[in-house]
Every structure is written in C-alpha cells, then in structure tokens.
C-alpha positions in Angstrom: 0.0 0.0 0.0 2.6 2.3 0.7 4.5 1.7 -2.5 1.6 2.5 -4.6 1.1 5.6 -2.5 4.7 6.6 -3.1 4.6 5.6 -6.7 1.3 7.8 -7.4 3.2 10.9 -5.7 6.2 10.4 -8.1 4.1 10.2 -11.4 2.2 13.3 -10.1 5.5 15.1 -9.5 6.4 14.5 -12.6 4.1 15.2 -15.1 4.1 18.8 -13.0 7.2 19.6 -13.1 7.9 17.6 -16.7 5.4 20.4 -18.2 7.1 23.5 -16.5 10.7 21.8 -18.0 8.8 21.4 -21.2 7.4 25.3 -21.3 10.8 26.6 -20.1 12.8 24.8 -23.0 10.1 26.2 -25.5 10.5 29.8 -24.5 14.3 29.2 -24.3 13.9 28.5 -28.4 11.7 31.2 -28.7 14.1 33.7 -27.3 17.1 32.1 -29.0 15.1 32.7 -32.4 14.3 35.8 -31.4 17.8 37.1 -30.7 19.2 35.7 -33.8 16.3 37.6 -35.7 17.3 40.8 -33.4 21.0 40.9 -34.3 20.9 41.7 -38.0 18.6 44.1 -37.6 20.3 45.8 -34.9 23.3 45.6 -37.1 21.9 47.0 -40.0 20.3 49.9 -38.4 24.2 50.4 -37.0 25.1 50.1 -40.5 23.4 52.8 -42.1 23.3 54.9 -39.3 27.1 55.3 -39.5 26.5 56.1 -43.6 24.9 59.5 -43.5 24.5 61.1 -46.6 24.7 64.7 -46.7 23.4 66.2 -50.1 24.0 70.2 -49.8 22.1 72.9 -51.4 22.8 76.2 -52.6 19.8 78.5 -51.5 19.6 82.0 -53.2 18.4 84.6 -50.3 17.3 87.8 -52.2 17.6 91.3 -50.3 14.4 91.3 -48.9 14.7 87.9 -47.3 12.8 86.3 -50.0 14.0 82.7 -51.1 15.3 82.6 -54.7 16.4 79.8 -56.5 17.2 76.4 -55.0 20.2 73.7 -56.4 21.9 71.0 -55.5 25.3 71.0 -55.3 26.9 67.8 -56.9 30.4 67.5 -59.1 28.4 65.2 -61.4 24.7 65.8 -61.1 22.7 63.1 -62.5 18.9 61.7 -62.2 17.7 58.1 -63.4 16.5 58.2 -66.8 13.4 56.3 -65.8 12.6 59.7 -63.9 13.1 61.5 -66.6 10.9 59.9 -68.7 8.0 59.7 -66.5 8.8 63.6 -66.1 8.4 64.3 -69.4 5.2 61.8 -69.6 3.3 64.0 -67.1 4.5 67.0 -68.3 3.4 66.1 -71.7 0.0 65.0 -70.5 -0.4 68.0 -68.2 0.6 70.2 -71.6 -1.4 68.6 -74.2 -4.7 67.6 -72.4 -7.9 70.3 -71.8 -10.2 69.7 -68.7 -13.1 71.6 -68.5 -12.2 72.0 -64.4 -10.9 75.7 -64.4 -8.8 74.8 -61.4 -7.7 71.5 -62.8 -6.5 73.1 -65.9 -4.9 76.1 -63.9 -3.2 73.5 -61.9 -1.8 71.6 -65.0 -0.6 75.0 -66.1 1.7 75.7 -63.3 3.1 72.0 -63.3 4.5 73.1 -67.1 5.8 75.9 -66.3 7.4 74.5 -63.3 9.8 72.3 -66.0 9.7 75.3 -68.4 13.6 76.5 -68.2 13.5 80.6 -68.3 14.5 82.6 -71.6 14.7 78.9 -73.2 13.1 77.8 -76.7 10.3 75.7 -74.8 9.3 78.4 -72.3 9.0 80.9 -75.3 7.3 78.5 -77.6 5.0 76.6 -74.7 4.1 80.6 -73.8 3.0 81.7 -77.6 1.0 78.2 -78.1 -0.9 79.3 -74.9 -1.4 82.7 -76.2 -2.6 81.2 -79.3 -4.7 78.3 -77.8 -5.4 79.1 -74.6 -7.3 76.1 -72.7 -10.1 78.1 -71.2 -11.6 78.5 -74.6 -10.9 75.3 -75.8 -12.3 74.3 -73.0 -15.5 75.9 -74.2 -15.8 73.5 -77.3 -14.3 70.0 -76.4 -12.1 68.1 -73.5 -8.8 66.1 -74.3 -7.2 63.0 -72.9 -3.7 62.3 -73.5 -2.0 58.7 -73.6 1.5 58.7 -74.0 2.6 55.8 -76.2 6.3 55.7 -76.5 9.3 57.6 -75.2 12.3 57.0 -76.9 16.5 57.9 -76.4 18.0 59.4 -79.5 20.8 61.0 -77.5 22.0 62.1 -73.9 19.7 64.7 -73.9 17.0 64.0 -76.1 13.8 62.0 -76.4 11.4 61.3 -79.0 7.5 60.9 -77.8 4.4 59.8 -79.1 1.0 60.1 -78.1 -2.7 59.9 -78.9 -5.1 62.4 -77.9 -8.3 61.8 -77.6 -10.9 64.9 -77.9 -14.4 64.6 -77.1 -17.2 67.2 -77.3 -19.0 69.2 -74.7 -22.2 67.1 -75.3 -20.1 63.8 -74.2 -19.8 63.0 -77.7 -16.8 61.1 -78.7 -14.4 62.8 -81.3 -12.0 61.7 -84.5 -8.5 60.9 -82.1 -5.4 62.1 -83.6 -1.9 60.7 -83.3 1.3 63.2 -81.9 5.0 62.8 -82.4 7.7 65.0 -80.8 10.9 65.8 -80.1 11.9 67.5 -76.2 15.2 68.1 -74.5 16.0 68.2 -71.0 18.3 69.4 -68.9 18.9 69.4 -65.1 18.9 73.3 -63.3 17.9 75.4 -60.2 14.8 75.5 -59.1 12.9 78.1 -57.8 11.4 78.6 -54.2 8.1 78.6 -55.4 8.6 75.2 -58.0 10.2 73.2 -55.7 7.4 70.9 -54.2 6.4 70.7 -58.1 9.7 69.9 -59.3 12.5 69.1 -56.7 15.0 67.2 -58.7 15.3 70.6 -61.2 14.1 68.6 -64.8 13.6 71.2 -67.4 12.0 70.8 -70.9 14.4 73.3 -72.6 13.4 73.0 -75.9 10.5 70.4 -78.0 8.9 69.8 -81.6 5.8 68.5 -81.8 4.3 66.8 -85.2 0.8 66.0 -86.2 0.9 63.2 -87.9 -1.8 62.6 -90.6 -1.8 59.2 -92.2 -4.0 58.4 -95.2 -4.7 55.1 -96.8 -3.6 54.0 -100.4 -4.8 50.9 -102.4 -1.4 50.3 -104.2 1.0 51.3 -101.9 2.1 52.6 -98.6 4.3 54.1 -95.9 5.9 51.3 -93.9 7.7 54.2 -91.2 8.1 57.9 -90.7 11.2 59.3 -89.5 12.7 62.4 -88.4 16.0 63.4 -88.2 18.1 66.4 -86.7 21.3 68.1 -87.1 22.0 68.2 -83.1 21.3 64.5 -82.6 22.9 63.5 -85.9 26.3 65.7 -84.4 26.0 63.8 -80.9 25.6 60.5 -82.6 28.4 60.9 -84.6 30.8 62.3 -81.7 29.7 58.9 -79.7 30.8 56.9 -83.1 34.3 59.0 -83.2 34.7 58.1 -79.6 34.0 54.2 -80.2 35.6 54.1 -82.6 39.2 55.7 -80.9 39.0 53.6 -77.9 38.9 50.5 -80.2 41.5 51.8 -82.0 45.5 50.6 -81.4 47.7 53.7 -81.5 50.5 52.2 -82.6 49.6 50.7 -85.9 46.0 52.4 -86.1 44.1 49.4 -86.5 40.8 48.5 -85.2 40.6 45.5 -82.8 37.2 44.4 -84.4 39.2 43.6 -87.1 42.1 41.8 -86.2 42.7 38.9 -87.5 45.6 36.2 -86.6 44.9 33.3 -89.1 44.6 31.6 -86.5 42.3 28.2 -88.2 41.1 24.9 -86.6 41.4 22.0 -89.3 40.8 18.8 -87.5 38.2 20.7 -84.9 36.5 17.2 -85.0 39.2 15.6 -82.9 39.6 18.2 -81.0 38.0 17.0 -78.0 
C-alpha cells in the first residue's frame, strides 16, 4: 500500500514539473530565435546609421529675405532616366490635355511651367502656343485625354514621344482621335522657391517639336515608317561613333581591334575533343 502511495506521488510530480521543463525549454527556443532575428537588424540599423548622406544645397536669399532659386550642389549631377521619362510623360500630359475644371487646368498649367527653363526655346514657344490656344476656350468646345505611347532615347539629352489624344465634345460625344510625335530636350537646373514641391529634382524641358501626324490610306502602296532626323542628334551620334571608334582603336599601328585577324584556323576541330 505504501509503495503505490509513493509511486502515485512520483508520477504526479512528474508530469508537474515535466510540463514547466517542457514550457521553459520552449521559451528558451523562442528567445534564441528571437535574438538571432534581433542581431541583424540591430546591425543593419548600425550600419546605415554610421552612412549619413549629406546632399548640400545652394539656396539663393534675395535682399528682402525672400528665397530665390534652390540647387543641388553635386560635381556630377545626375537623375535616373526612368525619372526622366515619367517627367516628361506627365508633363506632356499635363501640356497637351484640356479639362473643363478651371482649377484642374490652372493646376496643369503651373506643373508646365514648373519644368519650363527661363528665356529657353520651350518656355517661349510653350508661352505663344498658350497665347494662341489658350485652354479656357478650348475648354468651351471640347475636353482632351492624353495617352502617352512611346518615349524613346535618341541621344543624352534628347527624347522622342508619341502620343494619342483623344478629344471629345462638350455634349459627351466622342471625337476623331489624332496621333502626336515629338521631339523634347531636358536638362537638369535650379529650381525656384516657389517650384520646388512641383519639381525638386530641377528637370527642365528646354526645348521640344511636336508633329501632327496625318496618315491616309492607299490601295497600291504605302508608308511602312516615318522618320525624323536632326542636325544636333545626328552631331552627338556621330561624336559617340568617333569616340567608339578611338578607344577600339591601337595607336600604334591604327588598326581597329574588331578587325584583327591572326589566321589563326582549326582544321581537324573534330578531334579536337
């Protein structure tokens, strides 16, 4: 009798105490993962906290205490041509299209002239095609949508877009769409105080062409592709070419190293291997 008493009290104390071991090792692993989670991130916080980046800018205080013109200071200045191109996307959208929302369109105005470069050929010929075609009246007849297409790298500097617009009348009434092609430079400047929200990495249009292009249909024959060409890109494409072509080249005999050619021949190639 006593043995099975004694017995009963050991199997009692152990599955009591067996659990507590068994919850005690479980939060032991817990914690271990934990800490091992822990320690990278406290080391890569300690990382980038000892790489602070300081990017100066030049701020341009006028007499009165007004803020003037705002730039970066960098040796090589330079902004990711994806961002470029969705620059000149929205700009081209927030040029081209005609809301009938006074403010909306007001709004779209300021974002162009916020990438408008001063006394440059796309802030003088943006300004007379507003003159000329101001979007309050147009406004008064019909309501665009832009969709950009394509933008295309012809040199450093320049792009080549296309676009569809799509008018449709006051009445709701769906209009003829028309097809766009153009040409737009950009360049990287100050910004002003007042842009900078707008525009803070300072990406100017400085100068653009824009074509209409009208395509008719023939029975007998056709226009497989329409192409434009320009003296400035033509000159930059060719520099790039001279410059290929003088790293390739071997100063002392002049010849190029795409076209070297040892005689070097493999006749029994078969039993090679």
């Amino acid at each position: 009798m006593g043995l099975t008493i004694d017995l009963n009290a050991r199997r009692e104390r152990n599955e009591r105490y067996g659990s507590h071991i068994a919850q005690a090792r479980q939060w032991r692993l817990v914690a271990f993962l934990a800490v091992l989670i822990l320690l990278p991130a406290i080391g890569g916080a300690f990382y980038f906290a000892q790489r602070s980046v300081l990017i100066p800018y030049v701020v341009e205080v006028a007499a009165d205490g007004r803020t003037g013109a705002v730039s970066q200071v960098s040796a090589e200045r330079s902004v990711d041509d994806r961002i470029i191109r969705a620059t000149i996307s929205d700009v081209l959208r927030d040029l081209r299209s005609v809301s009938a929302d006074v403010a909306v369109q007001r709004r779209w105005v300021e974002t162009v002239y916020a990438h408008l470069a001063l006394r440059s050929p796309a802030y003088t010929a943006i300004s007379e095609w507003f003159g000329k075609q101001a979007p309050s009246k147009r406004a008064e007849e019909e309501t665009i949508t832009v969709e950009v297409r394509q933008i295309l790298t012809l040199s450093k500097n320049t792009y080549r877009v296309e676009w569809v617009e799509y008018p449709r009348a006051r009445s709701g009434a769906e209009l003829v769409p028309t097809r766009w092609s153009g040409t737009m430079m950009v360049g990287l400047g100050a910004v002003s105080a007042e842009h900078l929200l707008v525009n803070p990495l300072g990406i100017f249009i400085t100068d653009r062409r824009i074509y209409h292009l009208r395509l008719l249909p023939r029975r007998t024959d056709y226009m497989p592709k329409v192409a434009f060409h320009y003296p400035n890109v033509l000159r930059e494409e060719w520099q790039a070419y001279h410059e290929q072509r003088e790293r390739n080249t071997i100063r002392e005999t002049g010849a190029q190293i795409e076209n070297l050619d040892f005689g070097y021949r493999i006749l029994d190639y078969e039993n090679c291997a």
